[in-house]
C-alpha positions, -999 to +999 in steps of 0.1 A: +000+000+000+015+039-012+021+059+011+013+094+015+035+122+012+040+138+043+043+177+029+036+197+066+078+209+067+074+221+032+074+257+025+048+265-005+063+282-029+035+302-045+051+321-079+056+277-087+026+265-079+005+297-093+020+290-130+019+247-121-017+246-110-027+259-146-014+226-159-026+197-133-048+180-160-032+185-187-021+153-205-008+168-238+020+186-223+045+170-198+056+197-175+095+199-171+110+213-138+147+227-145+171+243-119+205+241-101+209+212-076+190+214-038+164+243-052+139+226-042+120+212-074+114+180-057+094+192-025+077+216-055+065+182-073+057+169-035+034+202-027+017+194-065+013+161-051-006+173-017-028+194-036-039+164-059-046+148-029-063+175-015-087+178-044-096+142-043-071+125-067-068+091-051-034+083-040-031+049-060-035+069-093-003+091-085+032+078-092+063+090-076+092+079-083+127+100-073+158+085-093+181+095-066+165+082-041+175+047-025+146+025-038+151+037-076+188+047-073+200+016-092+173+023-123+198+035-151+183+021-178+145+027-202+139-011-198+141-009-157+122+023-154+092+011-177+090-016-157+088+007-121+063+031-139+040-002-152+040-018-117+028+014-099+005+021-124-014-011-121-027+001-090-048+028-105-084+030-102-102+045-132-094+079-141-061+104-150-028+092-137-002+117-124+031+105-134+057+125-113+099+117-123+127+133-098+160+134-120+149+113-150+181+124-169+200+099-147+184+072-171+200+074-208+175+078-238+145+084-211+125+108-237+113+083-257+100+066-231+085+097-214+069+105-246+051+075-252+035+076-223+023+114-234+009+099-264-008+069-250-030+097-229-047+092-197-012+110-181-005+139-166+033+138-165+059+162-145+098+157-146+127+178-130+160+177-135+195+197-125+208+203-156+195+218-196+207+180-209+167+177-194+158+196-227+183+176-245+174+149-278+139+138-289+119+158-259+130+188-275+128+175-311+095+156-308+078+172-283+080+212-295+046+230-281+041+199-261+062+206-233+067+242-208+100+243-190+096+264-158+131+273-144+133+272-104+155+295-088+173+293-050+146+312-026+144+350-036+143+372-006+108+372-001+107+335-007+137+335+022+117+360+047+086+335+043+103+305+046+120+315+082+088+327+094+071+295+081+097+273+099+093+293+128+130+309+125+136+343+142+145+374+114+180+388+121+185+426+124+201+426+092+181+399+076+190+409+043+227+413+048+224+378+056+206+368+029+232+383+004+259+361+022+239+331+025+219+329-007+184+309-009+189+270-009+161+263+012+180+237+034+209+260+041+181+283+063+180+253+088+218+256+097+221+283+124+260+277+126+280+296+095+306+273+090+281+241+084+258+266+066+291+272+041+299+235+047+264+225+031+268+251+001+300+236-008+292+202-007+261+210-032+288+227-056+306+190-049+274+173-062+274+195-092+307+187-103+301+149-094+272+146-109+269+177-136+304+181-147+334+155-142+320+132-166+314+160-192+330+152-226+332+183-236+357+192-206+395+179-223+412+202-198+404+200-166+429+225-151+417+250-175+387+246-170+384+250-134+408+281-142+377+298-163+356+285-135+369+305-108+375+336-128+338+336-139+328+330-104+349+358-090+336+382-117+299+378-118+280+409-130+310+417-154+313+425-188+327+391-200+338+393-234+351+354-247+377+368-267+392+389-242+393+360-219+407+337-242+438+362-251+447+363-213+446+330-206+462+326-238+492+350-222+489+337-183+490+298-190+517+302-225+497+278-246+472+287-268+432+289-254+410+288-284+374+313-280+359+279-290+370+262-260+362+289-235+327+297-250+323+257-242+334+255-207+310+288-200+282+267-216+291+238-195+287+258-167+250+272-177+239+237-184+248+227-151+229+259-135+256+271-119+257+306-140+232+322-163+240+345-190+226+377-198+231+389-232+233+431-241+207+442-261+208+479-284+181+497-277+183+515-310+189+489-334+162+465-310+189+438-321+216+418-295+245+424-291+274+392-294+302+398-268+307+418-236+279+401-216+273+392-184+271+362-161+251+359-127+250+331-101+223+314-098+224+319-060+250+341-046+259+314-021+282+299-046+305+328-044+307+334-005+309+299+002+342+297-024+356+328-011+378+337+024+370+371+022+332+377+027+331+413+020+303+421+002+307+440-035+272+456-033+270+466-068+276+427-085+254+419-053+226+435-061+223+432-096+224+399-092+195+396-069+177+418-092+186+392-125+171+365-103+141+381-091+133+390-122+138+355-139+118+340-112+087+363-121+094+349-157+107+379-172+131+381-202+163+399-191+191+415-210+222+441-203+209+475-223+230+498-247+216+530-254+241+550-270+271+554-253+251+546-221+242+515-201+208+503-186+212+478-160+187+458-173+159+455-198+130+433-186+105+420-206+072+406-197+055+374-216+032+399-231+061+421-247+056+446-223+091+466-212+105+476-181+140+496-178+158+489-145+190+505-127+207+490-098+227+502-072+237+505-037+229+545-031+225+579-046+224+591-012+262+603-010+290+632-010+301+622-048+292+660-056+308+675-091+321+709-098+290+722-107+272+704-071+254+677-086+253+644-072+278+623-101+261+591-089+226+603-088+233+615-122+249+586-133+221+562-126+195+585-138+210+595-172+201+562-191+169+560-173+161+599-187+178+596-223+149+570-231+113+584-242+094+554-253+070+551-222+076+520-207+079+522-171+116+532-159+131+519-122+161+525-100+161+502-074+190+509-045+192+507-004+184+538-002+152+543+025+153+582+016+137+583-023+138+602-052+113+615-073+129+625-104+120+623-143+090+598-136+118+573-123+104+551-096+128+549-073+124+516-048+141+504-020+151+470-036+146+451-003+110+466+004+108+460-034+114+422-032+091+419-001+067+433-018+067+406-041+067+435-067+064+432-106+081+451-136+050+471-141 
């Protein structure tokens, strides 16, 4: 006899399960949850499960099975996890089966198999998995229209602040401080010591490279490779131009590093969700931009965890949080060139509505020019100004003291993520 899914320690993570919920039923399109390792996509598929339950779906007619789990850890093949999925299946009473995979790419040539099952109807199918080889073969090939991806991100800030208060975990005085330093896997928030908070962090970059990247083929050199690794890392929010890179390490190592090979070990990196790129985009030309871009963390954990020195760089910091904020809303994000000018970000909505944002850590300073003006103020706001096309224009900063100025809404970023606020 199943067993049910014991959900009460699980925070719900709303912005998820508002976008999830819309798909429940739906057999013609299997629902593929992507994201860096310890996220929390398979206490996301648990919480679909408790609502199933919840709304009558009998718990024989729901299949669960995690592939890195200890019962299905040794299923590596399509033969052996046909079999698993047939066997719990036969226990269905009459109606829609939910069919719910954790980790299906640790079985070779599993889309085939998935899709079958999405063709033979009566499924409503949900897989996750840690890396983009999910998307990889004849699920994207075959299955185009018939799939939605939805990317999970580490807890956001507000996801953080709700989670402590959910598990009952007292706020800090500088809660957000804390959250810069500590990023958002969800487990990490249960470790009250530093160190085995840092411990944990590492040992889920471990598992990525274990699992995500040693056996990568398209790695021939490891030592560079951990090389680009750590400068990327210790750069995020930087211009990053592949060609630059590749001429300095070309100089610092004496051997030649091909652009070829360094754009390779970046992608390696995306596909394992370590980093995610953000691509510059000319507001004039409405075309992107190859080269110069930039690369966040997908949780700025990664970083502190790598690095002795914990000071924070608030600038990096915070567009960072902002990249991932807006990603988690489902925006579109790109680095902005108007001119000779830079917009922090351009953010696009699913509707192909704009947003233009600026980042940064105050304009409330003694950075006065000749003439008295406040360079940083002006700084921020002279992208923001130069553009006249309507769409709604933000600067986001600490500051607790804001501006009105040009139609600019100026936002204290932590109120702002909070607030759960949109692009809008």
């Amino acid at each position: 006899m199943k067993k049910a899914i014991d959900v009460s320690g699980l925070y719900p993570r709303e912005k998820y399960l508002r976008v999830l919920r819309k798909f429940y039923d739906d057999e013609g399109i299997i629902k593929v949850l992507t994201g860096i390792r310890r996220c929390g996509k398979s206490s996301l598929l648990k919480l679909v499960i408790s609502e199933l339950i919840r709304d009558g779906v009998p718990l024989s007619n729901i299949v669960y099975i995690n592939l890195d789990s200890k019962p299905y850890k040794g299923i590596r093949t399509t033969g052996k996890l046909e079999k698993v999925i047939d066997e719990e299946m036969s226990f269905a009473k009459e109606g829609r089966i939910y069919l719910f995979i954790d980790e299906v790419q640790n079985v070779k040539g599993y889309e085939t198999l998935i899709n079958s099952y999405r063709e033979d109807g009566g499924v409503s199918i949900f897989i996750t998995g840690s890396n983009s080889y999910l998307l990889s073969g004849q699920l994207i090939t075959k299955l185009t229209g018939r799939y939605i991806e939805i990317e999970v991100s580490t807890l956001t800030f507000d996801e953080y602040v709700g989670m402590k208060s959910f598990l009952g975990i007292s706020p800090s005085e500088d809660e957000f401080v804390r959250y810069i330093h500590d990023g958002g896997f969800p487990l990490s928030l249960t470790f009250e010591d530093d160190e085995k908070r840092s411990i944990y962090i590492r040992s889920i970059i471990d598992e990525i490279f274990e699992k995500d990247i040693r056996k990568n083929k398209r790695i021939r050199n490891r030592a560079l490779f951990e090389e680009i690794q750590t400068y990327i890392i210790n750069n995020f929010g930087s211009k990053t131009s592949v060609s630059s890179l590749s001429d300095y390490l070309s100089k610092t190592r004496q051997e030649k590093v091909k652009r070829e090979t360094v754009y390779r070990y970046l992608q390696v990196m995306e596909d394992a969700k370590l980093l995610s790129r953000c691509k510059r985009f000319d507001l004039k030309s409405r075309k992107s931009i190859n080269g110069k871009e930039k690369y966040y963390l997908n949780d700025l954990g990664i970083y502190f965890a790598r690095n002795v020195d914990n000071r924070i760089n608030y600038g990096p910091c915070l567009e960072n949080l902002v990249f991932l904020y807006a990603k988690s809303l489902g925006y579109q994000i790109a680095v902005g060139e108007i001119g000779g000018l830079e917009c922090d970000f351009i953010i696009r909505s699913s509707d192909n509505q704009y947003a233009y944002v600026q980042v940064c850590r105050t304009i409330d300073n003694d950075n006065l020019g000749p003439d008295g003006k406040n360079l940083t103020e002006e700084r921020e706001y002279a992208p923001l100004e130069s553009l006249s096309d309507g769409y709604p224009k933000y600067l986001l900063s600490m500051d607790r003291l804001l501006q009105r100025r040009s139609g600019v809404k100026h936002k204290n970023i932590e109120a702002f993520f909070l607030n759960n606020e949109s692009f809008e």
